[in-house]
C-alpha positions as CSV (number, residue, x, y, z in Angstrom):
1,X,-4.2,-4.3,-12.9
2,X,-2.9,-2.7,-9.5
3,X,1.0,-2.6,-8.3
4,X,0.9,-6.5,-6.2
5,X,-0.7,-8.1,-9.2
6,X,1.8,-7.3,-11.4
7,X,4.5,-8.1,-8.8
8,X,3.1,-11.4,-8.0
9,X,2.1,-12.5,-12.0
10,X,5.9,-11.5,-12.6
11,X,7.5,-14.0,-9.9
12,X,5.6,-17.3,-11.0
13,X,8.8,-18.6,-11.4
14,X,10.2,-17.4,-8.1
15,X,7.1,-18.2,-6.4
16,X,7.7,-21.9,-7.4
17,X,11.4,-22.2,-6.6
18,X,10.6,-21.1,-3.2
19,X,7.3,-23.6,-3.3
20,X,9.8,-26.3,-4.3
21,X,12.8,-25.4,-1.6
22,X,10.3,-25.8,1.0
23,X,8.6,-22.9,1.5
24,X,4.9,-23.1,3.0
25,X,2.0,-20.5,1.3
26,X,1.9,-18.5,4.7
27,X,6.0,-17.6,3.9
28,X,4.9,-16.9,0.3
29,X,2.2,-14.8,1.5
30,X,4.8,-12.9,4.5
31,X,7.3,-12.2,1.5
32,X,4.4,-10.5,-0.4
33,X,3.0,-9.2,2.8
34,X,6.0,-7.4,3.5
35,X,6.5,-5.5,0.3
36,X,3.3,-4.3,-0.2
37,X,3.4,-3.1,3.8
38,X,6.4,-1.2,2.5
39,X,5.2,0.2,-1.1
40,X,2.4,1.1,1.1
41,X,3.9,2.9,4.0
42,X,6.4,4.8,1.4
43,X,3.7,6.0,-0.9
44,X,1.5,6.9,1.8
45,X,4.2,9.1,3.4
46,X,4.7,10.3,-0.1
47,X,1.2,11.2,-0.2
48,X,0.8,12.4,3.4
49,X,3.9,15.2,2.7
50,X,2.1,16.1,-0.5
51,X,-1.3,16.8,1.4
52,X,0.2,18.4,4.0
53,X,2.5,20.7,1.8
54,X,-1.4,21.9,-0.3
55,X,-2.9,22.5,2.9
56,X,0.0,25.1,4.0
57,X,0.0,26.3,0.7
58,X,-4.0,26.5,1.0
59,X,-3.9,28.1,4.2
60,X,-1.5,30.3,3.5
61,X,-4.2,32.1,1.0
62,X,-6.1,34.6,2.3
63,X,-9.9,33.2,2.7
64,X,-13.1,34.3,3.9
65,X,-14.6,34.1,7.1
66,X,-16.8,31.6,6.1
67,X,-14.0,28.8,5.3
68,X,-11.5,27.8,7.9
69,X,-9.1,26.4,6.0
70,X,-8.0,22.8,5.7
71,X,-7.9,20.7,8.9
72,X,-5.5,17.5,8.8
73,X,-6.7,15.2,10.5
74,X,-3.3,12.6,10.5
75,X,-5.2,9.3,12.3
76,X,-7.6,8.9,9.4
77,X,-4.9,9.4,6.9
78,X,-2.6,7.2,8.5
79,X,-5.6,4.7,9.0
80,X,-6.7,4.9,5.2
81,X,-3.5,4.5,3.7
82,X,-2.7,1.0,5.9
83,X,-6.3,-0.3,4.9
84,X,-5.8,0.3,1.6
85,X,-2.2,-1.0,1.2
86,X,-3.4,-4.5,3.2
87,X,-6.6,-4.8,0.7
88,X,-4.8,-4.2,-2.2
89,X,-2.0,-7.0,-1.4
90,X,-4.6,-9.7,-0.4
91,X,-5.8,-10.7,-3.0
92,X,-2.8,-11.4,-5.7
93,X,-1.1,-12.9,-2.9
94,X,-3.9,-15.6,-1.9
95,X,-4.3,-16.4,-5.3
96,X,-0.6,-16.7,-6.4
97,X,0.5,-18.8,-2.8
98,X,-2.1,-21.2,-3.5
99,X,-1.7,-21.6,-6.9
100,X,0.2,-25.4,-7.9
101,X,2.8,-25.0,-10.7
């Protein structure tokens, strides 16, 4: 069970205190949204200073002519870790803002 699932199956409650003040699935679904944009952009910066820290290290090493080290390419990074944040939220989220309890 990932991260959003667990954050979502923990606010049931919440979720249906905000359903019952009012709130429409869409904000339920922005709230959720949000977070896991920001779990996401944090571990991904967490992970892109961690890559990028290896590669110097790597680099650093002395290597054969054959191999020219490792190339960062930062737009694919960057790229990877949004798409997988916004997958990973979508579904808990869906499921939990249309649920009726």
């Amino acid at each position: 069970m990932n991260t959003m699932m667990m954050a979502v199956a923990e606010r049931t409650n919440e979720i249906g205190l905000k359903k019952a003040l009012g709130a429409t699935s869409h904000r339920i679904l922005l709230d959720f949204f949000l977070e896991g944009l920001f779990l996401a952009v944090l571990s991904g910066a967490a992970g892109l200073l961690l890559v990028w820290g290896l590669s110097t290290a790597v680099n650093a090493l002395p290597m054969p002519a054959m191999f020219s080290g490792l190339p960062i390419q930062w737009n694919m990074l960057a790229f990877a870790t949004l798409a997988l944040g916004w997958w990973r939220w979508r579904r808990p989220c869906r499921r939990r803002g249309r649920r009726r309890r």
